[in-house]
C-alpha positions as CSV (number, residue, x, y, z in Angstrom):
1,X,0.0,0.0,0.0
2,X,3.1,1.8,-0.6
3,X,3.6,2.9,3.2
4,X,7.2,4.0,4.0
5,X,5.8,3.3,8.0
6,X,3.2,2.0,10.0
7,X,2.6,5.5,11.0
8,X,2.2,6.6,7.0
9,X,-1.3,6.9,5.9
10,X,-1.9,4.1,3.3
11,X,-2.7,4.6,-0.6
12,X,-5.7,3.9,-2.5
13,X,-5.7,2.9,-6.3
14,X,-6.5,5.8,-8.0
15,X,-9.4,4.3,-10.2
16,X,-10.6,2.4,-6.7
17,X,-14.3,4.0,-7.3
18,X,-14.6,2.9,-10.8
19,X,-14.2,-0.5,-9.7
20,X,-16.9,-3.0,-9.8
21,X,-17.4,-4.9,-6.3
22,X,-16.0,-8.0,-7.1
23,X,-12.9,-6.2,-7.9
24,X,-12.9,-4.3,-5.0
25,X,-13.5,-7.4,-2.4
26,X,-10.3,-8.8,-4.6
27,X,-8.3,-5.8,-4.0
28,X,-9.1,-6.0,-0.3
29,X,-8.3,-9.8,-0.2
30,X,-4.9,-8.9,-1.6
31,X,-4.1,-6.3,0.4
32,X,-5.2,-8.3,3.5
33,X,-2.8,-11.1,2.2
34,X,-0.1,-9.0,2.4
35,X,-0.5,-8.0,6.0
36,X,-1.1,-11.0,7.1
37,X,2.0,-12.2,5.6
38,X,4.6,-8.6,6.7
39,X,3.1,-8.8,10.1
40,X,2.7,-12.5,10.5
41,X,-0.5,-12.7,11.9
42,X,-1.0,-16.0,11.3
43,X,2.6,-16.8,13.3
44,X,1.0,-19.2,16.5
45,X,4.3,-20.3,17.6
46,X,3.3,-18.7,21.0
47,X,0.5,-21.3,20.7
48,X,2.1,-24.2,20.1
49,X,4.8,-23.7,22.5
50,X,2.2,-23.0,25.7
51,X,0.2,-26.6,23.9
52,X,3.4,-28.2,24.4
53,X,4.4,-27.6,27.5
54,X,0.8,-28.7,29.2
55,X,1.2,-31.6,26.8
56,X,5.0,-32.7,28.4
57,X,3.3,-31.7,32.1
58,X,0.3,-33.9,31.5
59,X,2.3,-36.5,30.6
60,X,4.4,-36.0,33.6
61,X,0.9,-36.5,35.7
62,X,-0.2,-39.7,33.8
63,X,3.7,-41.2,35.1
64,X,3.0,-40.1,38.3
65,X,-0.5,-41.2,38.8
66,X,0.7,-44.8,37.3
67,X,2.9,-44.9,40.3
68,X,-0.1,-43.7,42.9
69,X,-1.9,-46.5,45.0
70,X,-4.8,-45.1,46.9
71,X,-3.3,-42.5,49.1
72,X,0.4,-43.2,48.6
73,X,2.7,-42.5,46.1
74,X,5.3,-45.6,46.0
75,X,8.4,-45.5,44.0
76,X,8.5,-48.3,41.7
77,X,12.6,-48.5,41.8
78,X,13.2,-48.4,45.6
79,X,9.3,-49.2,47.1
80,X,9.6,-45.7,49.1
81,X,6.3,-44.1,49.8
82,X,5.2,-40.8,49.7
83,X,2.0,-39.2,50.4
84,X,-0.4,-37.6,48.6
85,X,0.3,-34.5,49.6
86,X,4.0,-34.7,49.6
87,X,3.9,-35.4,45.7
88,X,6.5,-32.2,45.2
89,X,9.2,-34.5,47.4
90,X,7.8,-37.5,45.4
91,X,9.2,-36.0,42.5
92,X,12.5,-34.5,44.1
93,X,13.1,-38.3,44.8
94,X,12.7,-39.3,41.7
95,X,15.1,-36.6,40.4
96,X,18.3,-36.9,43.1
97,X,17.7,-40.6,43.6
98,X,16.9,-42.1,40.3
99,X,17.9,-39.5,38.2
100,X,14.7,-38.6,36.1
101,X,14.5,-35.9,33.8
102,X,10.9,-34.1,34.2
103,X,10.0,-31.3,32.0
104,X,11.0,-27.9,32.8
105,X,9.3,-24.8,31.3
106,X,11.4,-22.1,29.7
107,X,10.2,-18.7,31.4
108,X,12.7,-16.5,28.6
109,X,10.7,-14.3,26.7
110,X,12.1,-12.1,24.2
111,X,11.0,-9.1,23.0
112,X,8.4,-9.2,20.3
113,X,6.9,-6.8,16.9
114,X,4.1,-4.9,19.5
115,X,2.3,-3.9,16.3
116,X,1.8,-7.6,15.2
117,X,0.2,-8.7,18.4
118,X,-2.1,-5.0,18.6
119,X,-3.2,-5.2,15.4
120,X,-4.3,-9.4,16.2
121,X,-5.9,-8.4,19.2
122,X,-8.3,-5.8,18.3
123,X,-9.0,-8.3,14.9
124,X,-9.9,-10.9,17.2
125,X,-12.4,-8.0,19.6
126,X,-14.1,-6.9,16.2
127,X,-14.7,-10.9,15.1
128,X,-16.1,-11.3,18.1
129,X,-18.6,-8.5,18.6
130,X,-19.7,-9.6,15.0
131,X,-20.0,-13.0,15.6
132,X,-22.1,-12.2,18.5
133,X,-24.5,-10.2,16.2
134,X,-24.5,-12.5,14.0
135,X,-25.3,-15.2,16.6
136,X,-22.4,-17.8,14.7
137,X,-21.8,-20.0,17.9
138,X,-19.1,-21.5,15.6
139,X,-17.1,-18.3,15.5
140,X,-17.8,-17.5,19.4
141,X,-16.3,-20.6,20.3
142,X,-13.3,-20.2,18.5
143,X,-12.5,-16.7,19.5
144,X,-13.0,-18.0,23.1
145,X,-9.9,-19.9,22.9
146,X,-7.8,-16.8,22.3
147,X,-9.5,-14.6,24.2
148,X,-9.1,-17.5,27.5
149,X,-5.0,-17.7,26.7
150,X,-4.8,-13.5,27.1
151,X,-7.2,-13.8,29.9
152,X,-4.7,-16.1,31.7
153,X,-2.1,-14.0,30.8
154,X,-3.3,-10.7,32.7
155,X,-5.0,-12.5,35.5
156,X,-8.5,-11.6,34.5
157,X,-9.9,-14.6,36.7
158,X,-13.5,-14.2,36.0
159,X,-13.6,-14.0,32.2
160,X,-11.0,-16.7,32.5
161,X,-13.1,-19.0,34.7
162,X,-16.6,-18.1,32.9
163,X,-14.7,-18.4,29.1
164,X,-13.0,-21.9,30.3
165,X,-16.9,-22.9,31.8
166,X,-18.4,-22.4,28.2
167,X,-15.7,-24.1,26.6
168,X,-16.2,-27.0,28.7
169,X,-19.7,-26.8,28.0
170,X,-19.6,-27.8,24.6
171,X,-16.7,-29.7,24.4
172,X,-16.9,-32.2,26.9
173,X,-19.4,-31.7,30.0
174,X,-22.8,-31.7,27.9
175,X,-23.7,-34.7,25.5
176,X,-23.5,-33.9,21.6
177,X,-27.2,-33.0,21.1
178,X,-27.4,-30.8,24.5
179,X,-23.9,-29.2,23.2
180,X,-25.1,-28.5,19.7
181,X,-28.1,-26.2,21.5
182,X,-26.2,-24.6,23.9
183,X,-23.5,-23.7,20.5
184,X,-26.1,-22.2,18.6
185,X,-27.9,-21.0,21.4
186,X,-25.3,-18.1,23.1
187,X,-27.2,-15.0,21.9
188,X,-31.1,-13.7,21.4
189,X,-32.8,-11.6,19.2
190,X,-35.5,-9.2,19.8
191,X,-35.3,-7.4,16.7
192,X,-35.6,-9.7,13.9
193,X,-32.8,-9.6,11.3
194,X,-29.1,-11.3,11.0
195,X,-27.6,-8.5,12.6
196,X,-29.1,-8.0,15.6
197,X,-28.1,-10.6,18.3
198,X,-27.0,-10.1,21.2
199,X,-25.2,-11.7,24.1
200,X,-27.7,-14.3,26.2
201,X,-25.7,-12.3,29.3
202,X,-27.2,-8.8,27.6
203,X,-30.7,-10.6,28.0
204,X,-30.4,-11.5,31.4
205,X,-29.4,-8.1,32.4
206,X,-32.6,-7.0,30.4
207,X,-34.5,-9.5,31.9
208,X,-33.2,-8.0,35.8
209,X,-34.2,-4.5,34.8
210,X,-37.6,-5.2,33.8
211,X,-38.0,-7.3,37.2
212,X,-36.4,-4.4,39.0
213,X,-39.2,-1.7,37.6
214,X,-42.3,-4.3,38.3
215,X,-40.8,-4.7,42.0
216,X,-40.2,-0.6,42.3
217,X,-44.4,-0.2,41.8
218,X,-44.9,-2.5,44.7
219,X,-43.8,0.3,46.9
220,X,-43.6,-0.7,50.5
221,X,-45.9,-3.6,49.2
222,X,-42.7,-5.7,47.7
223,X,-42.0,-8.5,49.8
224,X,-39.7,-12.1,48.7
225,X,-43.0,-14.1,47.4
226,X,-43.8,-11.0,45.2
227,X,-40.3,-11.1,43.7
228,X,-40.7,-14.4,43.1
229,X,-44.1,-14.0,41.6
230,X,-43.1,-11.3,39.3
231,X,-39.5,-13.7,38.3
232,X,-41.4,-16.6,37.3
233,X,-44.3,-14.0,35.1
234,X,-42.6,-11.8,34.1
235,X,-41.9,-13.6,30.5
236,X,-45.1,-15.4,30.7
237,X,-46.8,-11.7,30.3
238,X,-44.5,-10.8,27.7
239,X,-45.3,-13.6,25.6
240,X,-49.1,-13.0,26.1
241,X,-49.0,-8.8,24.9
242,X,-47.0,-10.0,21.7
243,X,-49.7,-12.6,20.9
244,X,-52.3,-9.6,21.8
245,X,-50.1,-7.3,19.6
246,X,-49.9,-9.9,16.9
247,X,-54.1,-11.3,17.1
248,X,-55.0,-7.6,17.2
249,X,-52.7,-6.1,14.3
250,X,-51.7,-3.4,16.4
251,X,-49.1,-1.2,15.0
252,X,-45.8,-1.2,17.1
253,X,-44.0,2.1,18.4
254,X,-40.2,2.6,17.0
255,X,-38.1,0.6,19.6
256,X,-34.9,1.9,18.4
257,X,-33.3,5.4,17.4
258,X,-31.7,6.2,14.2
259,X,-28.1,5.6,13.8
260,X,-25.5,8.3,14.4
261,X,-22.3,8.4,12.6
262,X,-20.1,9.0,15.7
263,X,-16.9,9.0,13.7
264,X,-16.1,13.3,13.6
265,X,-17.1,13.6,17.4
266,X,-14.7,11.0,18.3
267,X,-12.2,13.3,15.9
268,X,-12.3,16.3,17.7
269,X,-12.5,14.9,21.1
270,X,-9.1,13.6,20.1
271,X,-7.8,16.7,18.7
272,X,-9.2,18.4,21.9
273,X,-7.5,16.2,24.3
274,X,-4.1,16.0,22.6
275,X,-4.1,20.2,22.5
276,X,-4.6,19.5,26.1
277,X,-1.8,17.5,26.8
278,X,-3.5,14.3,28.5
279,X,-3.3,12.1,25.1
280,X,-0.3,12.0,23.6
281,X,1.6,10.4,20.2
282,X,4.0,7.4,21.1
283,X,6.1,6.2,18.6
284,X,5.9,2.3,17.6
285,X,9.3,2.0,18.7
286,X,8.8,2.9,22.4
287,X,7.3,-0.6,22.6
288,X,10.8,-1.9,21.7
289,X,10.3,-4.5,25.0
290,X,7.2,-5.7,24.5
291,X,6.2,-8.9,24.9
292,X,4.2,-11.1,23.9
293,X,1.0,-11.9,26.2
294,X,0.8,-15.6,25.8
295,X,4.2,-16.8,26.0
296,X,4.0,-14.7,29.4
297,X,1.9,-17.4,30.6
298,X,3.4,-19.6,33.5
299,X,2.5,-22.9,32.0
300,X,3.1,-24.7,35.4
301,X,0.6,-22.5,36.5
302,X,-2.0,-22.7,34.0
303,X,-1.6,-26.7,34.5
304,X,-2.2,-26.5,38.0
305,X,-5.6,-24.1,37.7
306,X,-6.9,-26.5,35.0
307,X,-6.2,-29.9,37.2
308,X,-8.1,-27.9,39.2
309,X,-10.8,-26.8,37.5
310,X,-11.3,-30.8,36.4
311,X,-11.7,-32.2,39.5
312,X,-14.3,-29.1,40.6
313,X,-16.4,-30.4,37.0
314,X,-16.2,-33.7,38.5
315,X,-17.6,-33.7,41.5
């Protein structure tokens, strides 16, 4: 695109609006190619490492329980016993004694192209605020992946617990019909239209307000069987003014304002702010140390929290 740096603003073809739209979805394609390739995008190294190291370590834990006998662990070289809880000595045993090599994980991590891994990131956050609207479970899925490895990363427990939960969900803890609903299932739509999902969490929050307004005209009235009362009709009465709506070809009032191109405000609220002096430019190369997110993962520690979070799913 003929940019000298990533800072340059990039070149169009001059004849790009006399193009017809094929050839402007092939221009695109090209050009998309060709950043995908300079920036590689596609580079998962990072990936395959972390996958190998919980590989080697689960390995390790297969050996290990081999050598477990109810509450013991007993060496099968020497017959000394360990208990369960002293599995850490277990293994220092095996190393001093009877010279075992068990896996260590390299915690070296280099310095690594910051625009690369920006540029991924906020590909990956716009994927999957469209896959949400366009309710493709397929796509949700896959972007959880990602998003769980940077959530481990920066310690974001709660989006790391409830993205792990929904990827256990349909990979393993519900049967394949059950797993196939819940998939397809991850977002509503009010609206009508392929565009206008939203998150099943966005509903429930919906859902609370709407319970929260009945309960404030209760007054001093409200009480816990009320709440409950007004929980379990609150969608039941919903359902019944829709069919009322429907029988009784009502017209419906506009449930939604026109759009607003937000793009110029945005502008000079940028422009103001930076004439201020709170925002200001950094250069790309004051990110010279930065490093990647997910080979910043401890992958001793993200074996640990998933052993974990397998015996919690199977109790």
């Amino acid at each position: 695109m003929d940019m000298e740096d990533v800072t340059s603003d990039p070149s169009s073809p001059q004849l790009l609006h006399l193009m017809s739209p094929e050839q402007k979805v092939r221009w695109l394609n090209e050009i998309s190619l060709r950043i995908i390739d300079n920036l590689k995008l596609n580079e998962l190294s990072s990936v395959n490492e972390l996958r190998d190291n919980l590989l080697a370590l689960n390995a390790e834990d297969d050996q290990l329980k081999a050598m477990k006998q109810e509450d013991i662990y007993k060496c099968p070289l020497c017959n000394r016993t360990y208990k369960c809880k002293q599995v850490s000595w277990f293994k220092k045993h095996l190393i001093k004694k009877h010279h075992w090599t068990l896996h260590t994980v390299s915690t070296d991590v280099k310095a690594t192209n910051a625009v690369q891994h920006f540029l991924f990131m906020s590909l990956l956050f716009r994927d999957t605020m469209d896959s949400y609207k366009m309710g493709d479970g397929e796509r949700i899925l896959r972007n959880a992946y990602f998003e769980w490895l940077f959530d481990s990363s920066v310690k974001h427990t709660k989006y790391k617990l409830w993205l792990w939960r929904m990827i256990s969900y349909v990979i393993s803890i519900l049967g394949v019909e059950d797993s196939f609903e819940y998939l397809w299932n991850m977002t509503v739509n009010f609206k009508g239209g392929i565009y206008n999902n939203i998150p099943n969490d966005n509903c429930v929050e919906l859902q609370v307000n709407n319970i929260k307004r009945e309960l404030a005209t209760q007054g001093a009235n409200k009480s816990y069987q009320s709440a409950k009362n007004i929980c379990m009709t609150t969608q039941v009465v919903d359902a019944i003014r829709e069919q009322l709506v429907r029988t009784s070809k009502t017209v419906r009032s506009r449930r939604e304002r026109p759009v607003v191109d937000k793009t110029n405000d945005i502008v000079h609220m940028v422009k103001f702010l930076r004439q201020q002096g709170p925002v200001k430019d950094l250069a790309w190369k004051s990110y010279s140390s930065f490093k990647d997110p997910i080979k910043c993962i401890d992958a001793d520690e993200l074996h640990i929290w998933i052993n974990r979070q397998k015996t919690i799913a199977s109790i």
